[in-house]
C-alpha positions as CSV (number, residue, x, y, z in Angstrom):
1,X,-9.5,2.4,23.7
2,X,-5.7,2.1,24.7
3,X,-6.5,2.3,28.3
4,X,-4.0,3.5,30.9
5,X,-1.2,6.0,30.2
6,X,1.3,3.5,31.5
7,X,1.0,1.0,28.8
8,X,0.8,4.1,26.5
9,X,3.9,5.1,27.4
10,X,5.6,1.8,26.8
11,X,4.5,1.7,23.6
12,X,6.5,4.9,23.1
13,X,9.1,3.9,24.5
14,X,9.3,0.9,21.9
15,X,7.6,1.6,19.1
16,X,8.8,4.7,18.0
17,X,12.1,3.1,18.6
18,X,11.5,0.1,15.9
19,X,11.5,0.1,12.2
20,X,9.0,2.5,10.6
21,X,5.9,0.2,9.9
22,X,4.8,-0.1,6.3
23,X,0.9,0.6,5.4
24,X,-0.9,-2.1,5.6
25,X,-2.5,-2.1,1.4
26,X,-3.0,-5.4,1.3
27,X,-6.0,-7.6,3.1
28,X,-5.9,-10.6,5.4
29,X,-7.4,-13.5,3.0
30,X,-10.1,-15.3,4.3
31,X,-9.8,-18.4,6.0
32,X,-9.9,-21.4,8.8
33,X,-10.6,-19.6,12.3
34,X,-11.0,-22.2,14.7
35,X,-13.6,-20.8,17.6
36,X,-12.7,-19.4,20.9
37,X,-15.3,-20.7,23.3
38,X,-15.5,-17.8,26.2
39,X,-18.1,-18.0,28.3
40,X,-18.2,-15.2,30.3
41,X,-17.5,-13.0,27.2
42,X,-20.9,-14.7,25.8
43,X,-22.6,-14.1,28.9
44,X,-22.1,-10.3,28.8
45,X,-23.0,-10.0,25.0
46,X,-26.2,-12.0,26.1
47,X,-27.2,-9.6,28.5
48,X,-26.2,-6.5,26.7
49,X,-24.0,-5.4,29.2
50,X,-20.7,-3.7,28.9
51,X,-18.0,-6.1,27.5
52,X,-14.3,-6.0,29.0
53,X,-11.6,-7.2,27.4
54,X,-7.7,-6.8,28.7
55,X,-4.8,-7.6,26.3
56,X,-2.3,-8.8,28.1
57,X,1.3,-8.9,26.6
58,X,4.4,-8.1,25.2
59,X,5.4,-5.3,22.9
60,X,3.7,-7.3,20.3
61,X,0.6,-6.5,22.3
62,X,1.9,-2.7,23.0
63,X,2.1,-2.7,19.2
64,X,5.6,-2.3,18.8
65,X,6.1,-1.8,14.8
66,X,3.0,-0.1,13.9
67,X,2.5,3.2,12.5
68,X,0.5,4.6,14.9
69,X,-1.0,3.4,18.5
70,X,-4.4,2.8,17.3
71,X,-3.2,0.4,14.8
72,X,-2.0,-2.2,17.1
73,X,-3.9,-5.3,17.7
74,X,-5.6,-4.2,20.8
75,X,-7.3,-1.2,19.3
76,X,-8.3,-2.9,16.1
77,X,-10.1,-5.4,17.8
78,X,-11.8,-3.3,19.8
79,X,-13.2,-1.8,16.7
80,X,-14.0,-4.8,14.9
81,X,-16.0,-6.2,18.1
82,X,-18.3,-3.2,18.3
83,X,-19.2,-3.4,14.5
84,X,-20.4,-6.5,15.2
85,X,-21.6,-6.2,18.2
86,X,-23.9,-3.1,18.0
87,X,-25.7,-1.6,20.9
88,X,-23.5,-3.3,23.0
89,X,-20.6,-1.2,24.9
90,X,-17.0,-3.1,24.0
91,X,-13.8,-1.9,25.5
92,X,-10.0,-3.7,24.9
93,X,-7.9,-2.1,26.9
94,X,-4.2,-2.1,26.2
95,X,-1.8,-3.7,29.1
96,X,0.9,-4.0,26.8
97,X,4.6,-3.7,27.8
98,X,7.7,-3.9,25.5
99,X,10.2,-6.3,27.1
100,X,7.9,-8.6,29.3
101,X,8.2,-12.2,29.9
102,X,5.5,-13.9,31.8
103,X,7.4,-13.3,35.3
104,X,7.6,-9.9,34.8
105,X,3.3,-10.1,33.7
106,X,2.5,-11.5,36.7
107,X,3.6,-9.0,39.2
108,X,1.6,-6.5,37.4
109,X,-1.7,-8.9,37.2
110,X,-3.6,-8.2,40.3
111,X,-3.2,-4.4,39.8
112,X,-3.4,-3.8,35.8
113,X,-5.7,-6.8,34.6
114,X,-8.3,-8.8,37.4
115,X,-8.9,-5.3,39.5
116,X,-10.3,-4.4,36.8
117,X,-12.8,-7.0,36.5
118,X,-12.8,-7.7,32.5
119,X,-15.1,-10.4,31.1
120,X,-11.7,-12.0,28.9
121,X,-8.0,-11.5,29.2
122,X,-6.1,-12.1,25.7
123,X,-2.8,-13.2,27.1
124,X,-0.2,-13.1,24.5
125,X,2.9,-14.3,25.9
126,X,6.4,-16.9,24.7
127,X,8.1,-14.9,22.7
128,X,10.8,-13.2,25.1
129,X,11.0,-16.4,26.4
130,X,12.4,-17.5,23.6
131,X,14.5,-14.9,22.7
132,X,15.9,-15.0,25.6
133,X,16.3,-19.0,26.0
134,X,13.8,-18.8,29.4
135,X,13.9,-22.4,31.1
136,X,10.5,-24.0,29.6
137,X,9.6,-25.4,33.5
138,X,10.2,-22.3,34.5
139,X,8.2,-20.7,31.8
140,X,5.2,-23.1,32.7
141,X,4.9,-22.8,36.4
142,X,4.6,-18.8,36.0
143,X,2.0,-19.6,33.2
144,X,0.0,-22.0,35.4
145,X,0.6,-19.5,38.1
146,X,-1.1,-16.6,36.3
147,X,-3.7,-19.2,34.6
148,X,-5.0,-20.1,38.2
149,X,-5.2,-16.6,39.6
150,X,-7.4,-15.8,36.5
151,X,-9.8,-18.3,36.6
152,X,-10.1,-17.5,40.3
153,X,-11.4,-14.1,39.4
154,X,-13.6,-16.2,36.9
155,X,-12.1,-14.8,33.8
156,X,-12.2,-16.1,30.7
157,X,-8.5,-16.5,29.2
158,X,-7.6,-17.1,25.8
159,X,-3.8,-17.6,25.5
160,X,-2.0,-16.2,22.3
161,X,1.4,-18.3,21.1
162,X,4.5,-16.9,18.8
163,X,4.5,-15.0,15.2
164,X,6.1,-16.4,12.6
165,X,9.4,-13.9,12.9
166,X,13.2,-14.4,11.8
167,X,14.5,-13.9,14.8
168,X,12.1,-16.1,17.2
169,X,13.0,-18.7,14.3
170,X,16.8,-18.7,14.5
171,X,16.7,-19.5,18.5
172,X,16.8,-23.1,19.2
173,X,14.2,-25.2,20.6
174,X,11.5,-21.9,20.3
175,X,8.3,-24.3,19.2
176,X,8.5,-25.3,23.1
177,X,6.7,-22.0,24.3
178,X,4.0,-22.3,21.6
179,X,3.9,-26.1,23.1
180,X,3.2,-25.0,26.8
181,X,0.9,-22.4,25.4
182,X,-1.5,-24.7,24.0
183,X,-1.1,-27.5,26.4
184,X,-2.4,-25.4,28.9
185,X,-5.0,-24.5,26.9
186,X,-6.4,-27.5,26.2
187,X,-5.6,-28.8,30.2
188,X,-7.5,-25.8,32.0
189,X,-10.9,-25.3,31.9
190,X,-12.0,-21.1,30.6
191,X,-8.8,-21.5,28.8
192,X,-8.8,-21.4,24.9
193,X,-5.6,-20.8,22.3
194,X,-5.6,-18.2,19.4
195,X,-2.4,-19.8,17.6
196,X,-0.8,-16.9,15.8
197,X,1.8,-19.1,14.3
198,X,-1.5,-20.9,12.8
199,X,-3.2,-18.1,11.6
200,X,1.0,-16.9,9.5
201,X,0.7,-20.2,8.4
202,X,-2.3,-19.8,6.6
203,X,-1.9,-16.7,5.4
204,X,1.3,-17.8,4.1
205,X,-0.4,-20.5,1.9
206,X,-3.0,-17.8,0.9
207,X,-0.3,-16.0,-0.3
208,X,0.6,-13.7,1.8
209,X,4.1,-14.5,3.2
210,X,5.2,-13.8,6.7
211,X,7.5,-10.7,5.9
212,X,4.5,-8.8,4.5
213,X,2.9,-9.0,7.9
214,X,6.6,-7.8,9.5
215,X,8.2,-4.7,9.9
216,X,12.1,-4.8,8.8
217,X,13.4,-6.1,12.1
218,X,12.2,-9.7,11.7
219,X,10.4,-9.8,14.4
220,X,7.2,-7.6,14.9
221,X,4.1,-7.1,13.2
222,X,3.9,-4.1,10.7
223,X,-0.2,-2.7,10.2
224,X,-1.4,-5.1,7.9
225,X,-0.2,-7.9,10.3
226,X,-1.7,-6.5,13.7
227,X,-4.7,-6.2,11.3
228,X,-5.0,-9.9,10.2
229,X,-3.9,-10.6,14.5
230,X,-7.3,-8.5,15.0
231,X,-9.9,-10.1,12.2
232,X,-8.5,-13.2,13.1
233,X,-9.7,-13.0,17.1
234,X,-12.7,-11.6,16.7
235,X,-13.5,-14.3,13.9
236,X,-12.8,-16.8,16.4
237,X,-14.6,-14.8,19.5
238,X,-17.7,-14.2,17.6
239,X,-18.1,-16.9,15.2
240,X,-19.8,-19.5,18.5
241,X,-21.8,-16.4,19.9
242,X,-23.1,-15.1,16.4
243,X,-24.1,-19.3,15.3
244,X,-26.2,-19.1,18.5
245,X,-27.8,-15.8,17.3
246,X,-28.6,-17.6,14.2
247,X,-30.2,-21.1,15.6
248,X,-32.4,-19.3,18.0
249,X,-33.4,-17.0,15.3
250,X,-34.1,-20.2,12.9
251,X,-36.4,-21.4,16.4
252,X,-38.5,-18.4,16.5
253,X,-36.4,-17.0,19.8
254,X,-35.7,-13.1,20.2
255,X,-33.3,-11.8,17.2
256,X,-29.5,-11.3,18.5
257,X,-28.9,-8.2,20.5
258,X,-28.3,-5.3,18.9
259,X,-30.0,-6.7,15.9
């Protein structure tokens, strides 16, 4: 589920405006997916409640470059977490907006992502800031800022760094963003790190370089890469909850839900 019209509509207004994405034919090999601990998200699975997830973002989380709107990251993994999660209701919605840097993401967080109460925010967020050569202190204090006002809420966050992309390459000192990102995950409790740039780099020695995973204009994700963004999240998500479906079904405790 995309979620508000809003987001939708700055999809649009980016997407349809970037290269025509290419199919995605190819798979995402398999793979090291270091787990996301979420608590919160594991909590709600436990209880078979409704899980909420908001992806929080850029146009790389609007899903600038892909063919269509349901082939963007947020979408896909919304998909992927209810096939493994069945019985359970899972929604991602989309909060998404070409152009962003984390300033402009927090004036929108109290209205588009903790009012509406989600059990994880994915908060993918760096690469305008490098782009655009965005003071790092700067670019910290406004993550700490919106860090703090999450947790508050008692949400679980897990931050998302930079893709492997021509043009983030070519501007100097970039691999700063990606450093903030997961220094402040591994400083603030509920905070994990889904390291893209990890995840391109793996792929890339699986054999599957970074321009297959990029549309022509070097910087965003065609199909197949939104796709490999999505298995490799909910890898990481499920892999802690669905080892502690496993042990307590090895100790003679109640079966996983939805199993």
């Amino acid at each position: 589920m995309i979620g508000r019209r809003l987001p939708f509509v700055a999809f649009l207004l980016v997407a349809w405006a970037a290269p025509a994405a290419a199919s995605d034919p190819g798979g995402c090999p398999a793979g090291p997916r270091p787990a996301i601990v979420a608590p919160r998200l594991t909590a709600a699975v436990a209880r078979r409640g409704e899980v909420r997830v908001i992806a929080l973002g850029s146009s790389s989380t609007a899903g600038a470059g892909a063919s269509w709107p349901w082939r963007a990251y947020p979408s896909r993994l919304e998909s992927l977490l209810r096939q493994r999660l069945p019985g359970i209701a899972v929604t991602v919605m989309n909060r998404g907006a070409g152009g962003e840097d984390v300033a402009n993401m927090l004036g929108r967080l109290e209205a588009e992502v903790i009012a509406e109460r989600p059990d994880l925010v994915i908060w993918q967020a760096g690469a305008n800031a490098a782009l655009r050569g965005m003071d790092p202190a700067r670019f910290r204090d406004r993550l700490l800022d919106g860090l703090a006002r999450l947790r508050r809420a008692g949400i679980d966050v897990v931050l998302m760094d930079n893709q492997r992309a021509p043009r983030i390459a070519a501007r100097p000192g970039h691999r700063t963003y990606d450093a903030i990102l997961a220094e402040a995950a591994a400083t603030v409790p509920g905070v994990g790190l889904f390291s893209r740039g990890a995840l391109m780099d793996a792929l890339a020695a699986a054999g599957v370089p970074n321009e297959a995973l990029l549309v022509s204009d070097g910087l965003h994700h065609n199909d197949r890469g939104y796709r490999c963004v999505a298995e490799g999240l909910a890898d990481a998500l499920l892999s802690p909850i669905e080892t502690r479906w496993m042990t307590a079904r090895q100790g003679g405790a109640p079966a996983a839900p939805g199993r």
